[in-house]
N, C-alpha and C positions, 0 to 999 in steps of 0.2 A: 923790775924784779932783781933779787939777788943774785939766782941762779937759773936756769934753765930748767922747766917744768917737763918731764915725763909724759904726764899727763894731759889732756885738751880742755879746758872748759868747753861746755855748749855754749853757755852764754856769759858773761857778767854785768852788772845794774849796776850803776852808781844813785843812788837816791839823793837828793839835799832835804834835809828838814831843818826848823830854828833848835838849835840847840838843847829847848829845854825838853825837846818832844822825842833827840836821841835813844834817851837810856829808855824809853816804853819802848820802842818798835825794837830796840836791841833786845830786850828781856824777852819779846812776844816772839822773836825768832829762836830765840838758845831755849825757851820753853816749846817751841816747835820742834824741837830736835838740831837744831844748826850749833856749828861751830863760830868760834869769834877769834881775829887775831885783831889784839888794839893795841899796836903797837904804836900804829901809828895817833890815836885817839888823842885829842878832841878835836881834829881836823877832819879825821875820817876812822871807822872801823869799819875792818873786812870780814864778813859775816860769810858760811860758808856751807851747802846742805849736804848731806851724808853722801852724794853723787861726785863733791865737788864743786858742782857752780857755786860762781862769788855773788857775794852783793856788798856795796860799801853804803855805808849812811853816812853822808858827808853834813857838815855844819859848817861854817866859817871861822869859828874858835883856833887859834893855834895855830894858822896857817901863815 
């Protein structure tokens, strides 16, 4: 992390999927209401629900 988090997660998931299956489960979450930082993408995006907990969809692209 960059900085020091305020905040707690309860939890965070890291998922792997093949690459080409990323961007469904990324779209099917930010249509759920979730946030996304893909900063770091196509290695991994950090998906994120309106509470806070993470989740990353990781792929092996980019890494």
């Amino acid at each position: 992390m960059d900085r020091p988090r305020q905040e707690r997660n309860r939890f965070h998931l890291g998922i792997s999927v093949p690459h080409n299956v990323a961007e469904v489960r990324i779209e099917a979450a930010l249509a759920a209401g979730g946030s996304l930082n893909d900063r770091r993408a196509k290695a991994f995006w950090v998906l994120a629900d309106a509470d806070g907990n993470e989740a990353c969809i990781c792929t092996w692209q980019d890494r």
